[in-house]
C-alpha positions as CSV (number, residue, x, y, z in Angstrom):
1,X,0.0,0.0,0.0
2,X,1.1,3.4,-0.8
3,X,1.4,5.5,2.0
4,X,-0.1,9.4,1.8
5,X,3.9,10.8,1.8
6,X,4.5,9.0,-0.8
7,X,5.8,11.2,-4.2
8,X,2.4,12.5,-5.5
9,X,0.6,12.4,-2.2
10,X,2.4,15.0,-0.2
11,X,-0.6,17.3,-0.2
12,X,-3.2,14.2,-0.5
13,X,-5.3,13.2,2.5
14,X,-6.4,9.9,1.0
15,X,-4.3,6.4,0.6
16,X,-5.2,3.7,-2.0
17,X,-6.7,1.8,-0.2
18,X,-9.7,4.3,-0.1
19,X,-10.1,4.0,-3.6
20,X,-11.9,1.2,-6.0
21,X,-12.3,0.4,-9.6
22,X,-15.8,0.9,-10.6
23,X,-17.0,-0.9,-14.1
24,X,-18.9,2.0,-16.1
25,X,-19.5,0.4,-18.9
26,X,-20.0,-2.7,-21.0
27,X,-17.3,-4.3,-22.1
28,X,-18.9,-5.3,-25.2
29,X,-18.5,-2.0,-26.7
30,X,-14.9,-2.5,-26.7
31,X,-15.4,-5.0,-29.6
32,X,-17.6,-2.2,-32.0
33,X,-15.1,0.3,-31.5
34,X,-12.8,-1.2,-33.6
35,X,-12.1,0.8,-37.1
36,X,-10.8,-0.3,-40.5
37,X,-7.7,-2.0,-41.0
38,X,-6.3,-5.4,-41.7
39,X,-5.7,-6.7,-38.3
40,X,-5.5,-10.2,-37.0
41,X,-7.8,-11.2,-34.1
42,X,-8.3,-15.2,-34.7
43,X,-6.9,-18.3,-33.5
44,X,-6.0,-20.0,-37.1
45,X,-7.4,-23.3,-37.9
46,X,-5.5,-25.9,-39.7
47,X,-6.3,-28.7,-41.8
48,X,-4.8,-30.6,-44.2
49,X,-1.2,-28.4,-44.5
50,X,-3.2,-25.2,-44.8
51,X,-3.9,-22.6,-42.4
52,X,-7.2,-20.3,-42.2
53,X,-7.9,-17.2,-40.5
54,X,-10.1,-14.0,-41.1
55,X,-8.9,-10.4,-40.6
56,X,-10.3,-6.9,-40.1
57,X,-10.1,-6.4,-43.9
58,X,-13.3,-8.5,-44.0
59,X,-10.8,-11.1,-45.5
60,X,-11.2,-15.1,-44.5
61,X,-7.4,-16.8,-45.8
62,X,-6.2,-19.8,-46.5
63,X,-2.4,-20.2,-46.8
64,X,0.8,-23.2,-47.4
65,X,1.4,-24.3,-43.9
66,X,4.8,-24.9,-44.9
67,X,5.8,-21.7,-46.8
68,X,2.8,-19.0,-45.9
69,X,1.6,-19.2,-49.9
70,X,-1.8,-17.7,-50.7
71,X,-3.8,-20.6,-51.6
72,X,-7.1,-18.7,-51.7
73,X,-8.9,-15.6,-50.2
74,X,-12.5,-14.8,-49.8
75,X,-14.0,-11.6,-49.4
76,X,-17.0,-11.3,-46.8
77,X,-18.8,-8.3,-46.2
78,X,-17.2,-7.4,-43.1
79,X,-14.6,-7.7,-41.0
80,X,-14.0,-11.3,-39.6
81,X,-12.9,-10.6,-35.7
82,X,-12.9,-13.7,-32.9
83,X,-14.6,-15.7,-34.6
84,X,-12.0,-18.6,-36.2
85,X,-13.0,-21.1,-38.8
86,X,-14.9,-24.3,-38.5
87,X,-14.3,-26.9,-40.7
88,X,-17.0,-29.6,-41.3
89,X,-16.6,-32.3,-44.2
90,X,-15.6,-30.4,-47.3
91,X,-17.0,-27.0,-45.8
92,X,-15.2,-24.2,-43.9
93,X,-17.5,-22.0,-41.6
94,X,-17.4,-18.2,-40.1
95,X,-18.9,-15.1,-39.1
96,X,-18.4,-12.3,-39.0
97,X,-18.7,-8.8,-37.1
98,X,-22.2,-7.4,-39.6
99,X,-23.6,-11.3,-38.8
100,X,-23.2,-12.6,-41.9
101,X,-22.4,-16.5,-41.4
102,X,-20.8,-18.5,-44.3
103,X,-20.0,-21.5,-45.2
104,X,-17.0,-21.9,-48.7
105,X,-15.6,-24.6,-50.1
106,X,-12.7,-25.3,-47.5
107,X,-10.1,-26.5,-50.4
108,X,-11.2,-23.5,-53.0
109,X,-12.7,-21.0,-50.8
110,X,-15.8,-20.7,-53.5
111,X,-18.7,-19.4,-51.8
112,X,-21.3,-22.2,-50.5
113,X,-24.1,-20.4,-48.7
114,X,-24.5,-17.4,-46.6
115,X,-27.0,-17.2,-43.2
116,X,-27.7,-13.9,-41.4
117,X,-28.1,-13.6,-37.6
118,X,-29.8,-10.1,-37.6
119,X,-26.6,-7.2,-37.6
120,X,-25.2,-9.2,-34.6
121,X,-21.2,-10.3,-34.3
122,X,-21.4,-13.9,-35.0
123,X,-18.8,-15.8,-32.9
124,X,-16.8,-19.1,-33.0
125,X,-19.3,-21.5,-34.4
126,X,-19.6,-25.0,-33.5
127,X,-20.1,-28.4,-35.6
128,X,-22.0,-31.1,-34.4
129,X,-24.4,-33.8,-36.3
130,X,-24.9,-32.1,-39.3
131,X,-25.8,-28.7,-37.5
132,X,-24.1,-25.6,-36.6
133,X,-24.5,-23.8,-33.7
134,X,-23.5,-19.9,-33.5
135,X,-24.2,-17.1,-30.8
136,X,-25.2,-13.6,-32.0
137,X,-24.6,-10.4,-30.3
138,X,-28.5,-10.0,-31.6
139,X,-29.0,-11.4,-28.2
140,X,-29.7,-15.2,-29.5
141,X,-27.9,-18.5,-30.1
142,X,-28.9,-20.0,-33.7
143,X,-28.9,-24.0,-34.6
144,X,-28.8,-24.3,-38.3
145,X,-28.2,-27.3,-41.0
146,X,-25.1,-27.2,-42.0
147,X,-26.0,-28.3,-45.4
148,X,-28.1,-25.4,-46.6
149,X,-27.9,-22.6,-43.4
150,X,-31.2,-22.8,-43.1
151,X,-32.4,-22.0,-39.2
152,X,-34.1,-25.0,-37.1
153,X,-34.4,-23.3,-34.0
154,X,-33.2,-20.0,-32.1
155,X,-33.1,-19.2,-28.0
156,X,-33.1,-15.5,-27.3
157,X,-31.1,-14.3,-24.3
158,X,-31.8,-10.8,-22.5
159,X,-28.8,-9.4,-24.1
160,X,-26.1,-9.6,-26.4
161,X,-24.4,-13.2,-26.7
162,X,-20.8,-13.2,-27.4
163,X,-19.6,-16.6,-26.5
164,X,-18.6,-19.8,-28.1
165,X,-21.1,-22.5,-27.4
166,X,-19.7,-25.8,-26.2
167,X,-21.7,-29.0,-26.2
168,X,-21.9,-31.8,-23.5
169,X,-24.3,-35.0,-23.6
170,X,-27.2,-33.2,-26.1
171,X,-26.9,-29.6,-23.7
172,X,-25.2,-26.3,-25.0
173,X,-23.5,-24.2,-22.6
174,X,-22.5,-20.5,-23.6
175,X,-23.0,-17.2,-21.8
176,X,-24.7,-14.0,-22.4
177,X,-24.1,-10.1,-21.7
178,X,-27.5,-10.4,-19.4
179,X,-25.0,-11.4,-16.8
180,X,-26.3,-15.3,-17.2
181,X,-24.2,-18.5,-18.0
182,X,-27.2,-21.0,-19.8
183,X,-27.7,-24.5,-20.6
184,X,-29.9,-25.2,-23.4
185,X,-31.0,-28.7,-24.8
186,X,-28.6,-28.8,-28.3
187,X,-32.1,-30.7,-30.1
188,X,-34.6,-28.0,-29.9
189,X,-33.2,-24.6,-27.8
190,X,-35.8,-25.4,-24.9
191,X,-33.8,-24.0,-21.6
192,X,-32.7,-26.3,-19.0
193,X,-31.0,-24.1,-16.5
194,X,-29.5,-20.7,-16.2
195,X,-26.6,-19.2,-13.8
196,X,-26.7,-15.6,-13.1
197,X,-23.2,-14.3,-12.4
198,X,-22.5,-10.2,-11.2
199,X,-21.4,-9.1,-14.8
200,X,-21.3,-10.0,-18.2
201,X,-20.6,-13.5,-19.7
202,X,-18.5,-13.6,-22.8
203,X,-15.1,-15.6,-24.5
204,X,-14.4,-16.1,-28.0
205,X,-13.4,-19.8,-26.8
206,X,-15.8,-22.3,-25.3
207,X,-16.0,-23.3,-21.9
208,X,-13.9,-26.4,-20.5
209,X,-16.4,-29.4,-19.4
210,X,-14.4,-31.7,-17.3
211,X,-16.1,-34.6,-15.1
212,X,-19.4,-32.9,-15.0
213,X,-17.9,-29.5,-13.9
214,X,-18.0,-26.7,-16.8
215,X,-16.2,-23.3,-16.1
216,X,-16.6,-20.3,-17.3
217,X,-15.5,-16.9,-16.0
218,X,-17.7,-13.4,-15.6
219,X,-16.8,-9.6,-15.6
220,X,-17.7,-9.8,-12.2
221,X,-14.0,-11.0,-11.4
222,X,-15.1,-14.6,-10.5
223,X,-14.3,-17.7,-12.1
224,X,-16.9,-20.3,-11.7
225,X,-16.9,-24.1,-11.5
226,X,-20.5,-25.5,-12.0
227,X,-22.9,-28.6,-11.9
228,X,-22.9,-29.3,-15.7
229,X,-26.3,-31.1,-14.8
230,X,-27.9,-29.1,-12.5
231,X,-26.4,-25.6,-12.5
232,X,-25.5,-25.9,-9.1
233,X,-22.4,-23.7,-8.1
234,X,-19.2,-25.6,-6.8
235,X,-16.6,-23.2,-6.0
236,X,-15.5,-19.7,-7.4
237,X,-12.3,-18.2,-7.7
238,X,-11.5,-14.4,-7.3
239,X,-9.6,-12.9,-10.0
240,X,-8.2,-9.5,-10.4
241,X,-10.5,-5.9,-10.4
242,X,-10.9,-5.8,-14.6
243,X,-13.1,-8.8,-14.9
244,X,-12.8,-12.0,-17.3
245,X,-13.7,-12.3,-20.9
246,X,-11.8,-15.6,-21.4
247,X,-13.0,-18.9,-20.5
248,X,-10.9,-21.3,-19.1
249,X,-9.0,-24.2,-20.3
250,X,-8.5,-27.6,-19.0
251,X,-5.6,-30.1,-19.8
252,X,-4.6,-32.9,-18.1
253,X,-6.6,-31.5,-14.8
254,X,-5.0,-28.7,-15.0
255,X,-7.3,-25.5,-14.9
256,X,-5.5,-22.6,-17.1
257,X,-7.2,-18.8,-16.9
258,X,-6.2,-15.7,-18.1
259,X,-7.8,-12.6,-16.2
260,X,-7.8,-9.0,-17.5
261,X,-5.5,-7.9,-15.4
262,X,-3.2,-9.0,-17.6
263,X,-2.1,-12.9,-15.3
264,X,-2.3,-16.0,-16.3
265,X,-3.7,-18.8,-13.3
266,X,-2.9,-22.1,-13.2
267,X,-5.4,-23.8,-10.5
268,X,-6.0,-27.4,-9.2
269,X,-9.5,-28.6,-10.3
270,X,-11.3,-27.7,-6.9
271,X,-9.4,-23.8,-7.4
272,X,-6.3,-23.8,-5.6
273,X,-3.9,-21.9,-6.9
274,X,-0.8,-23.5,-8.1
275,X,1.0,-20.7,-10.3
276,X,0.2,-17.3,-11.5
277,X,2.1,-15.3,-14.5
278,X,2.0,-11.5,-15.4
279,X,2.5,-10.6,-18.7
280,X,2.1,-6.1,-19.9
281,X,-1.3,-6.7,-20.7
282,X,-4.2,-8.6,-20.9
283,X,-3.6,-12.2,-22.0
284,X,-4.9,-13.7,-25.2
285,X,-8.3,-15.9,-25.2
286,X,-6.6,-19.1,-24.2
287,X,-3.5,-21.3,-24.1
288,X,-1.7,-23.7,-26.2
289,X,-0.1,-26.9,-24.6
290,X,2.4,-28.5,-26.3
291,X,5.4,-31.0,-24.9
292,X,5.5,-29.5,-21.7
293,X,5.1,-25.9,-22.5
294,X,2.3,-23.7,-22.7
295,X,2.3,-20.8,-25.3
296,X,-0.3,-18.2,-24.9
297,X,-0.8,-14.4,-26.6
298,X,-0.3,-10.5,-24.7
299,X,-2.0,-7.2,-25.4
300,X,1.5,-6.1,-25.0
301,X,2.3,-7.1,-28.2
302,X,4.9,-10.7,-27.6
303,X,4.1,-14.5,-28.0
304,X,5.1,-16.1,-24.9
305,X,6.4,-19.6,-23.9
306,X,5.7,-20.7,-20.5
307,X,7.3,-23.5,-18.3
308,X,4.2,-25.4,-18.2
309,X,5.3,-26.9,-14.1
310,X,6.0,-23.4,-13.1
311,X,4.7,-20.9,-14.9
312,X,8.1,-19.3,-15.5
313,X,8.9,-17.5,-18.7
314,X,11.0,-19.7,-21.1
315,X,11.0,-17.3,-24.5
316,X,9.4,-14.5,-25.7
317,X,8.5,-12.9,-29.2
318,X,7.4,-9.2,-29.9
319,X,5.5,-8.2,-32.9
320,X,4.4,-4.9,-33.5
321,X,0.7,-5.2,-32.7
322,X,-1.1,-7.0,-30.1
323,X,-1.6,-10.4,-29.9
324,X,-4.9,-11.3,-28.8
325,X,-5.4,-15.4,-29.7
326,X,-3.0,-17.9,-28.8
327,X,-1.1,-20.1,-31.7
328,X,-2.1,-23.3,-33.6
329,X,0.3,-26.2,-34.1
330,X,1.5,-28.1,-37.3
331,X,4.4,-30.5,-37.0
332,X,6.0,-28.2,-34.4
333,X,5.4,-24.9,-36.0
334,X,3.4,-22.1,-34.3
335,X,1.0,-20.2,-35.8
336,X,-0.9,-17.0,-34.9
337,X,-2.1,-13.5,-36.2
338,X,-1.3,-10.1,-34.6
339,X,-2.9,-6.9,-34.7
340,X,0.3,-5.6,-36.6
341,X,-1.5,-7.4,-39.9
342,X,0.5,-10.2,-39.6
343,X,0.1,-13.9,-39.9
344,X,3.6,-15.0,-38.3
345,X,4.8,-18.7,-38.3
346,X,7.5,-19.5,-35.6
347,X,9.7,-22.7,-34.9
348,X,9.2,-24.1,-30.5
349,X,11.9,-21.8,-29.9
350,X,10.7,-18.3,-31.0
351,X,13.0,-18.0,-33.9
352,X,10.0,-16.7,-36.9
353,X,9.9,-18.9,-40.1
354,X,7.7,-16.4,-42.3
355,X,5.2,-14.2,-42.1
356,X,2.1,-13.5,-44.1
357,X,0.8,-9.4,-44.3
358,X,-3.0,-8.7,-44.8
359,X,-4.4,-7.2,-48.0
360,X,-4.5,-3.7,-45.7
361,X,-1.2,-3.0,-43.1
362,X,-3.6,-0.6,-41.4
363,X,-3.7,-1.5,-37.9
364,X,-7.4,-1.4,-37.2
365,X,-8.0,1.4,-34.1
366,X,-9.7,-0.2,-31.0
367,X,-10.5,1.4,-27.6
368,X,-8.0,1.2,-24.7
369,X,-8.6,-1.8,-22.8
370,X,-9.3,-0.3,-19.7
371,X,-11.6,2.3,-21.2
372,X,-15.0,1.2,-19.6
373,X,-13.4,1.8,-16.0
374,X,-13.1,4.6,-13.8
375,X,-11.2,4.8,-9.8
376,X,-13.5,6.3,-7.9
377,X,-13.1,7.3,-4.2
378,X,-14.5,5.0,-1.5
379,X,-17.7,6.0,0.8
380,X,-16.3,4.2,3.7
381,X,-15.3,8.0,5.1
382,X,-17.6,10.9,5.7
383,X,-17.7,13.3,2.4
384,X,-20.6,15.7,0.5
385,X,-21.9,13.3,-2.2
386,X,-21.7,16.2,-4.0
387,X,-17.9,16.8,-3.6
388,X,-17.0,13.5,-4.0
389,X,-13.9,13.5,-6.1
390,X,-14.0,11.0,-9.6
391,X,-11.0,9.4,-11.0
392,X,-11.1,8.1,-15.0
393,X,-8.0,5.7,-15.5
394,X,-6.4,6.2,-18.9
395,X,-5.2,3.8,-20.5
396,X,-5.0,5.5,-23.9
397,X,-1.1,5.5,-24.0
398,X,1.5,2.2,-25.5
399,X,0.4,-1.2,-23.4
400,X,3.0,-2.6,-21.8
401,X,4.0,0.8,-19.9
402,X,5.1,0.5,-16.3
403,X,2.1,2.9,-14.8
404,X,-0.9,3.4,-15.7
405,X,-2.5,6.6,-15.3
406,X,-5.2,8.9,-13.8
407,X,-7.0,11.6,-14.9
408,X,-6.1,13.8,-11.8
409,X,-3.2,16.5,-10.9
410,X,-2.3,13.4,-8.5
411,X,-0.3,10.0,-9.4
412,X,-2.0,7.3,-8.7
413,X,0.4,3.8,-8.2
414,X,-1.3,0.5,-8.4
415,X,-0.6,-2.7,-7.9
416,X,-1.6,-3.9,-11.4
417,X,1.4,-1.9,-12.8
418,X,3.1,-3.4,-15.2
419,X,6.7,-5.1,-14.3
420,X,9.4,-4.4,-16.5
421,X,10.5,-7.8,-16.7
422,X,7.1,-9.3,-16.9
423,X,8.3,-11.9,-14.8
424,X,6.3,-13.9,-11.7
């Protein structure tokens, strides 16, 4: 805690602890903020030696594993944001951010069929039994045939749905910006239980099922183990004061979360902590696990590789935008897209093979991530409502800067400043 004599506080009467971070806004407006540009925000899919990703420059690709050749490019008609390919039989799948939902010819990239979800941001879509299932920021989750995109049912939440569904024994799980996480029958959309959480409830990944336990995480700072059957609540795990908008991942019992706060958790099934990293931003939308090394994605612009035991920093690689998915692996090559426009392919050890640039090298423009929040002074002390003094953190400046600041002739320290070594 920073005491009141502290540099900046000389003529300050208040201490840190009598301020808090107030959310005052939705965190979903973060993701329509974003301008024009040819920026990478996908986790690349690969089959059969070729990689496929979408970009901001409403692009979906498909490249040579092996030498980052254009095989083919298809135009949408918008940009194609956290939402990565799905490939089913013959047919590749995505949305995009003007909820247009296509499917192409996943060897040609000719155009197949198109569905619409309303002007909602369609997410990662899944695959299963000859249907597709996509969530809509339109506020509903869609089933479809995957033959002909046709709709055979739709459940409507009470707000915006930005979430990759996950199926378990005939039930879809996925959450919703009404602050709910839902479990739906997968045959007909009919509910079967909701679980209403503080905050929003969104990932671009799907939640981790694991013995009957799914998990999910909420803005409200809590990450949640639940009853997969019942909905019942198990345990919950505080994270930081930024919220979550990553759902977990589980390998090999091994719960792995990344908060907003810019740490990385790695927690025992039942949510005791085992190891925590900080990276100089917020951490990508989860991990990849490979040979006894995790690899995951920074807002502060690097790739990193992880000791996957101890959480300790092994190699790092800095692009020149942020990197907001983790990587995909072919025959130990890593693959993943950066905001810099960017498709990079690296070798296990960080040293980059090629790279693949975007039909537009304009960086798309996105909000700070910190934009939606405000430090505001505590009411645990006598003070005029009136006079009470406001605080709006700006994050506006480069991520990955030591402070972060406040909107005040005073400095503000906090403990979620950013190490310079980014170490634990």
């Amino acid at each position: 805690m920073a005491s009141k004599t502290q540099k900046g506080f000389s003529d300050f009467d208040l201490e840190i602890e009598d301020f808090e971070i107030k959310k005052a806004d939705e965190l979903i407006t973060r993701l329509y903020s974003v301008g024009p540009g040819g920026s990478i925000h996908c986790v690349p899919l690969i089959m059969h030696n070729t990689v496929y990703f979408g970009s901001g420059d409403h692009y979906v690709y498909a490249l040579d594993c092996a030498t980052g050749n254009l095989a083919w490019k298809f135009k949408t008609d918008d940009q194609v944001f956290g939402n990565p390919p799905v490939i089913s039989g013959d047919a590749l799948y995505i949305g995009n951010r003007g909820g247009s939902f296509y499917a192409l010819d996943a060897k040609t990239g000719s155009f197949l069929w198109r569905s619409k979800a309303g002007s909602g941001w369609v997410s990662k879509a899944l695959a299963k039994q000859d249907v597709i299932f996509y969530c809509s920021t339109d506020d509903n989750v869609y089933c479809i045939d995957e033959g002909k995109g046709s709709e055979i049912w739709r459940f409507r939440t009470g707000g915006p749905v930005f979430y990759a569904p996950c199926e378990w024994q005939g039930k879809l799980y996925f959450g919703s910006n009404d602050g709910n996480f839902y479990c739906v029958d997968a045959t007909n959309g009919r509910e079967i239980w909701r679980f209403k959480t503080g905050d929003e409830v969104l990932s671009e990944a799907p939640s981790s099922i694991y013995d009957g336990v799914v998990y999910f995480a909420s803005m409200d700072n809590n990450l949640y183990a639940i009853d997969a059957t019942t909905g019942k609540e198990l345990w919950r795990f505080k994270t930081g004061k930024y919220g979550n908008s990553f759902a977990p991942v589980m390998h090999e019992k091994i719960l792995y979360h990344g908060s907003r706060d810019g740490i990385l958790y790695a927690l025992t099934p039942d949510g005791k902590e085992i190891w925590r990293f900080r990276a100089g931003g917020l951490v990508a939308t989860g991990v990849l696990v490979h040979k006894g090394r995790m690899y995951l994605g920074s807002e502060d612009f690097n790739l990193y590789c992880l000791d996957l035991k101890t959480g300790r920093e092994i190699w790092r690689f800095r692009t020149s935008g942020q990197v907001w998915s983790p990587p995909s692996l072919w025959h130990d090559l890593l693959f993943f897209g950066s905001w810099d426009c960017h498709l990079y392919c690296l070798d296990l050890n960080g040293r980059e093979k090629w790279r693949f640039a975007t039909s537009d090298k304009t960086a798309c423009r996105v909000d700070p991530p910190y934009k939606i929040f405000e430090m505001v002074v505590k009411k645990s002390f006598d003070e005029d409502e009136e006079s009470k003094d406001k605080y709006d953190l700006d994050f506006s400046g480069r991520l990955g800067s030591d402070v972060y600041s406040v909107k005040s002739e005073y400095v503000v320290e906090t403990t979620y400043a950013t190490k310079k070594d980014y170490g634990n």
